[in-house]
C-alpha positions as CSV (number, residue, x, y, z in Angstrom):
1,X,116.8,121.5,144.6
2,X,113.5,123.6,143.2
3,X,113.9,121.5,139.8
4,X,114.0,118.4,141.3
5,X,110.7,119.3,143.5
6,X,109.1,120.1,140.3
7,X,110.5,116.9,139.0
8,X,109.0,114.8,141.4
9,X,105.8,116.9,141.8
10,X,104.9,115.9,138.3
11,X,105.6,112.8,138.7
12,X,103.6,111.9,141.6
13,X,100.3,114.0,139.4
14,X,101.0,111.5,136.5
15,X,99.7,109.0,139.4
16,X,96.9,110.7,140.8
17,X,93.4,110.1,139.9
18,X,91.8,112.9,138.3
19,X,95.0,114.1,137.0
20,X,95.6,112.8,133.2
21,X,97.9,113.2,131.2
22,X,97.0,116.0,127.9
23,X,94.8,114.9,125.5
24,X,96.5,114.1,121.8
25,X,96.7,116.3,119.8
26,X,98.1,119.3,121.7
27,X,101.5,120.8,119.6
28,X,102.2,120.9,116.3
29,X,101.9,117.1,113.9
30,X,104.1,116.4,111.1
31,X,103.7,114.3,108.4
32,X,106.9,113.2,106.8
33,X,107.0,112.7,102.8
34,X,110.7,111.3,102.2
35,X,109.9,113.2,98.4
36,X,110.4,116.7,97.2
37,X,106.8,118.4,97.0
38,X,104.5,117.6,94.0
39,X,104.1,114.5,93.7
40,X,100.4,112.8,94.2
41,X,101.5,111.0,97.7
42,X,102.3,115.0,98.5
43,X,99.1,116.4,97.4
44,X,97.0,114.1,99.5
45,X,99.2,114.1,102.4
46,X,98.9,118.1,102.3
47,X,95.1,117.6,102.4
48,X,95.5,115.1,105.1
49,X,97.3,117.7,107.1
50,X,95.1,120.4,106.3
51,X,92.4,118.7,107.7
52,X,93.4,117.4,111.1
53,X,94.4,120.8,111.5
54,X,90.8,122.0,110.9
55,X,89.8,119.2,112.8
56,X,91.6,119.3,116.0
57,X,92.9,122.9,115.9
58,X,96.5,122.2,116.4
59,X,99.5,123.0,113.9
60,X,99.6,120.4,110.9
61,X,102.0,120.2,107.9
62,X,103.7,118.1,105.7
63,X,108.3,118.1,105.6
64,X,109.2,117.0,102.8
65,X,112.6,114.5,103.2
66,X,114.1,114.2,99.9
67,X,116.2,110.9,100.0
68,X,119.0,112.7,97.9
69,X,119.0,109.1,95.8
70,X,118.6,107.1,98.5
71,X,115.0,106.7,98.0
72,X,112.1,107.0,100.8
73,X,114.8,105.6,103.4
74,X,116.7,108.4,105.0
75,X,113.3,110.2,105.8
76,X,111.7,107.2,106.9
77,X,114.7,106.9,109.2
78,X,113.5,110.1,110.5
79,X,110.4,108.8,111.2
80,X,111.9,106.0,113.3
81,X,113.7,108.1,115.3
82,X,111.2,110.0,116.7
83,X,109.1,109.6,119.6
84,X,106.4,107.2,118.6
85,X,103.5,109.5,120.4
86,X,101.9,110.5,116.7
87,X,103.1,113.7,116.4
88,X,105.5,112.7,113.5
89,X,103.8,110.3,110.8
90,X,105.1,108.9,107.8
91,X,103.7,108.8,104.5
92,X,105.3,106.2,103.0
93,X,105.3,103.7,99.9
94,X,105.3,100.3,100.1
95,X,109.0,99.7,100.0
96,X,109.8,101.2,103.3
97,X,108.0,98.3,105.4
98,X,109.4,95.5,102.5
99,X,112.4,96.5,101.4
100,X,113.5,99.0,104.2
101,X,114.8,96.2,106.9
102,X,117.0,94.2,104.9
103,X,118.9,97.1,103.0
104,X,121.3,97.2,105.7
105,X,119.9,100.5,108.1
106,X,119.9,99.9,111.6
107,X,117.2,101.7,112.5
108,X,114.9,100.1,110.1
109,X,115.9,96.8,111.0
110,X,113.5,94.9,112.5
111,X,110.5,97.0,110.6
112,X,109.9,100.0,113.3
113,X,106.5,101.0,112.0
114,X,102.5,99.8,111.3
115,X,100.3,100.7,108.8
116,X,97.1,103.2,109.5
117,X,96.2,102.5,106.1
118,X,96.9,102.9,102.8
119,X,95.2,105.8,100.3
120,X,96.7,106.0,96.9
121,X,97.6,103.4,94.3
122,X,100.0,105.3,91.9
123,X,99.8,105.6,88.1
124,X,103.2,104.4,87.8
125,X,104.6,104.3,84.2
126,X,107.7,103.7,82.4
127,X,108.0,106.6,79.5
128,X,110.4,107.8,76.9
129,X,110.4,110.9,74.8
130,X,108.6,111.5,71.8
131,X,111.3,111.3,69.7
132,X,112.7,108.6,70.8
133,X,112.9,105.3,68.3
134,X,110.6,103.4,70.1
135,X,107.3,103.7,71.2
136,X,106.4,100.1,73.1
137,X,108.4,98.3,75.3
138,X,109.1,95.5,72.6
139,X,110.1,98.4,70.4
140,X,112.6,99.6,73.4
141,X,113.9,96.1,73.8
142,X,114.7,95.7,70.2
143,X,116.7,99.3,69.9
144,X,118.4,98.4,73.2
145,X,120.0,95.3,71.5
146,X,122.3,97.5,69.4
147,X,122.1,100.9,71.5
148,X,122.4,102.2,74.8
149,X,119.6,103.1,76.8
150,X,119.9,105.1,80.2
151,X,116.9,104.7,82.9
152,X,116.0,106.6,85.3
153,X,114.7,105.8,88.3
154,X,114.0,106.5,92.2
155,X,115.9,103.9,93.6
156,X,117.9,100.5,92.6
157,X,116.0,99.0,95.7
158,X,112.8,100.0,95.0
159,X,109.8,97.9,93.2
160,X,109.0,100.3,90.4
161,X,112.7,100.1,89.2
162,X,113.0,96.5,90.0
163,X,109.8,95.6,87.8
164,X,111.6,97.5,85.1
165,X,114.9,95.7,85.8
166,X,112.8,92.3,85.8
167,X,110.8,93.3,82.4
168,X,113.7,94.1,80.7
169,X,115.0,91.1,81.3
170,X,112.3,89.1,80.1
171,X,112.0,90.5,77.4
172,X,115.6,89.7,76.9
173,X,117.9,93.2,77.3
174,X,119.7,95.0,79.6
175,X,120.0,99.0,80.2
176,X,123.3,100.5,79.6
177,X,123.2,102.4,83.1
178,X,121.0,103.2,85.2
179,X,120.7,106.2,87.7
180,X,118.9,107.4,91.0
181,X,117.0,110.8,91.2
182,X,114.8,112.3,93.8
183,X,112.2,113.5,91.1
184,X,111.7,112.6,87.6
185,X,109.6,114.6,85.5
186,X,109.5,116.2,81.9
187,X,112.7,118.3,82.5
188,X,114.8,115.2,82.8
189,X,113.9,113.4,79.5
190,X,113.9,116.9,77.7
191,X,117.4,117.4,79.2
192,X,118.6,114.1,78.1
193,X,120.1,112.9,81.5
194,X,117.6,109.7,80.9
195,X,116.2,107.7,78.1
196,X,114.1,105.9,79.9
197,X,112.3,106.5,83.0
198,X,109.8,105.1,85.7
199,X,107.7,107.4,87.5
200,X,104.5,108.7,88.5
201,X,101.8,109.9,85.7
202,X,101.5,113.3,87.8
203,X,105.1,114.5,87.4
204,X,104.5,114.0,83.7
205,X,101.1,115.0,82.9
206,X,102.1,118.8,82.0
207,X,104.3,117.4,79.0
208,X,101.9,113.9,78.2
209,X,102.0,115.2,74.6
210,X,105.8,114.9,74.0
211,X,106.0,111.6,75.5
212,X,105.7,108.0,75.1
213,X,104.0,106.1,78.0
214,X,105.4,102.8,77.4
215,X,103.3,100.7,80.1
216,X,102.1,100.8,83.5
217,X,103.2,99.6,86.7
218,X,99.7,98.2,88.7
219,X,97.3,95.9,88.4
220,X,94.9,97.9,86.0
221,X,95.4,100.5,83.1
222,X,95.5,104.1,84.1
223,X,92.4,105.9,83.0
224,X,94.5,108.4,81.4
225,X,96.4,106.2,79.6
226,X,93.4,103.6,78.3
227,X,95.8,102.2,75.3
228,X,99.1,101.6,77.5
229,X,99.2,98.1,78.8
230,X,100.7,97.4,82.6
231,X,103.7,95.6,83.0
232,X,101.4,93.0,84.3
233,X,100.2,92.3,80.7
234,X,103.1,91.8,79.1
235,X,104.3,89.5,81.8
236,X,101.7,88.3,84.2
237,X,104.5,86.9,86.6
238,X,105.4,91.3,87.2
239,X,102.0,92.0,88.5
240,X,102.8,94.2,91.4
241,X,100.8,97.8,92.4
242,X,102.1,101.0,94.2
243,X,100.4,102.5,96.7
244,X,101.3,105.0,99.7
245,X,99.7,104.8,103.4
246,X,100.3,106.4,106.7
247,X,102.2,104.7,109.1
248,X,103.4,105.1,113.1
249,X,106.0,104.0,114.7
250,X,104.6,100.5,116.3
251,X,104.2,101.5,120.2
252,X,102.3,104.6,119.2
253,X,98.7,104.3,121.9
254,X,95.9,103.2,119.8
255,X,93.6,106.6,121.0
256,X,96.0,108.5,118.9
257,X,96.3,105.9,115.9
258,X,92.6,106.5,115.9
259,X,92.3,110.4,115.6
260,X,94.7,110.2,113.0
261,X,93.2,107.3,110.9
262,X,89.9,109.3,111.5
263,X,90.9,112.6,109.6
264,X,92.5,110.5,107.1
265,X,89.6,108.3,105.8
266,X,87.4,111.7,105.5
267,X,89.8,113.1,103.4
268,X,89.7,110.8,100.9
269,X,86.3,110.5,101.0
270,X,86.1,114.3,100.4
271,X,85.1,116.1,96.7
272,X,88.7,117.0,96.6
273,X,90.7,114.5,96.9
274,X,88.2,112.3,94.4
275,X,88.5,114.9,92.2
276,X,92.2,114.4,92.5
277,X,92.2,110.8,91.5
278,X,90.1,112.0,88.4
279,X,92.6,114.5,87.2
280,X,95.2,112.0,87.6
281,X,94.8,108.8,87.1
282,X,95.4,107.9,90.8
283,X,93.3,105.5,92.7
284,X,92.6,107.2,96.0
285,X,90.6,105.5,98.4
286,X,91.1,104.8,102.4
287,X,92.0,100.5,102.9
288,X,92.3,100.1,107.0
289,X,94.9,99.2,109.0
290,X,94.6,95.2,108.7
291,X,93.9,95.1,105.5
292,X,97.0,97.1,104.5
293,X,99.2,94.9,106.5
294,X,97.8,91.5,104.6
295,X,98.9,93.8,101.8
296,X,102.3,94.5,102.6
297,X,102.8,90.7,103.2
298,X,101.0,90.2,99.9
299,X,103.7,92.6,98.1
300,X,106.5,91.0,100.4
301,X,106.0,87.7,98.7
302,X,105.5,89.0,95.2
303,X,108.7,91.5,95.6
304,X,110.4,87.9,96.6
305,X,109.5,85.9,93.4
306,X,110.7,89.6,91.5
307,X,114.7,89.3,93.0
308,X,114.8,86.1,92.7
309,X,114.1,86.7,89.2
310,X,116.7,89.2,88.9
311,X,119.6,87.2,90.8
């Protein structure tokens, strides 16, 4: 009897004037990265977290959601599952609004989420070791004619590995296999469980010198990387950038989209987060809500023209 009178006690204040309800933020905000730590969508997410918490005075972090192989989609299912009231965002790559509802996942089918905005353009790249026999992707393709070549990747169903899939296939070879991994950096070419790989220039930067940077996935060549030439180059028709934003389930209240999206434009307006990008070869920069979702549809249609290239 005493906890239903405090039930409906409560729910008669929700109805009263004067009485509202608590202002956003008030407990603890996540910010879901469906990677292991270390990565540049990681970095900046971290500083994204670090300063709403300064900002607002509440607890902020980043979980990291490691897809185990299966990409950005098991943590972005995470995301989806939770109460869309902005305490849990994501910080997800391009694929999970494009490729995420039509892989078969319930809960990301229809598309659950909407864009805040988008804040990093990765320096994608597809490398090899030093010592491998080839040093340009027309160099891989010949050796691949007569020998096996193992690529690693993130994900069959994401775009970096599909623009690799579709390059090698106009320029006329095939990998022997191919694998998933939830992080692909200089230990897994120097322990020869890939030959190949596509991943970001910040997981490789510490070992840049015992590599081969084959080319670039984006629209532009990476700073740090002036002499590599994007996949977009050596075919025009593969011309497809990377980038990372923050996105909310779709019925979270525009108030609290706004606090969020507020924190996150200063960040990446800040000294460190530019200083980031310079270190890296990262474009970071803050692209609003709209204009990221004329972008998704953008990628959607390019992504399109990509499978049907590779059916």
């Amino acid at each position: 009897m005493k906890k239903t009178l405090i039930a409906g006690v409560a729910a008669i204040a929700t109805m009263l004037p004067g009485i509202a309800a608590a202002e956003y933020p008030e407990k603890p905000v996540e910010f879901v990265v469906p990677w292991p730590p270390g990565d540049a969508e990681d970095v900046l997410t971290r500083m994204i977290a670090e300063d709403f918490q300064n900002k607002y005075g509440v607890p902020a972090a980043v979980v990291n959601k490691p897809g185990g192989g299966g990409g950005p989609f098991p943590g972005a299912v995470e995301v989806a599952n939770a109460p869309a009231d902005g305490y849990t965002v994501g910080s997800f790559i391009l694929a999970v609004p494009v490729i995420g509802p039509n892989i078969g996942i319930p809960e990301l089918n229809p598309n659950p989420f909407e864009p805040l905005g988008a804040f990093l353009t990765y320096p994608f790249v597809i490398v090899s070791s030093k010592d491998a026999p080839y040093a340009s992707v027309d160099e891989l393709a010949a050796h691949a004619q007569d020998n096996d070549v193992v690529l690693g990747h993130f994900g069959a169903p994401l775009i970096p590995t599909k623009v690799t899939f579709a390059l090698a296939q106009q320029k006329g070879f095939s990998f022997a296999a191919d694998a998933a991994f939830d992080i692909l950096d200089c230990n897994s070419l120097a322990s020869g469980d890939v030959d190949v790989m596509n991943t970001t220039l910040q997981l490789v930067l510490p070992c840049l010198d015992k590599i081969n940077v084959l080319a670039s996935i984006g629209g532009e060549r990476i700073g740090l990387t002036p002499d590599t030439p994007t996949v977009g180059e050596l075919d025009p028709s593969l011309s497809l950038a990377l980038w990372n934003g923050l996105f909310v389930h779709k019925d979270t209240p525009a108030d609290v989209r706004e606090k969020i999206i507020a924190v996150a434009e200063e960040t990446m307006a800040s000294e460190r987060a530019q200083d980031f990008m310079a270190k890296t070869g990262a474009l970071v920069y803050w692209q609003n809500a709209e204009d990221t979702a004329a972008q998704i549809e953008a990628d959607a249609e390019a992504l399109a023209k990509i499978n049907a290239m590779l059916e």
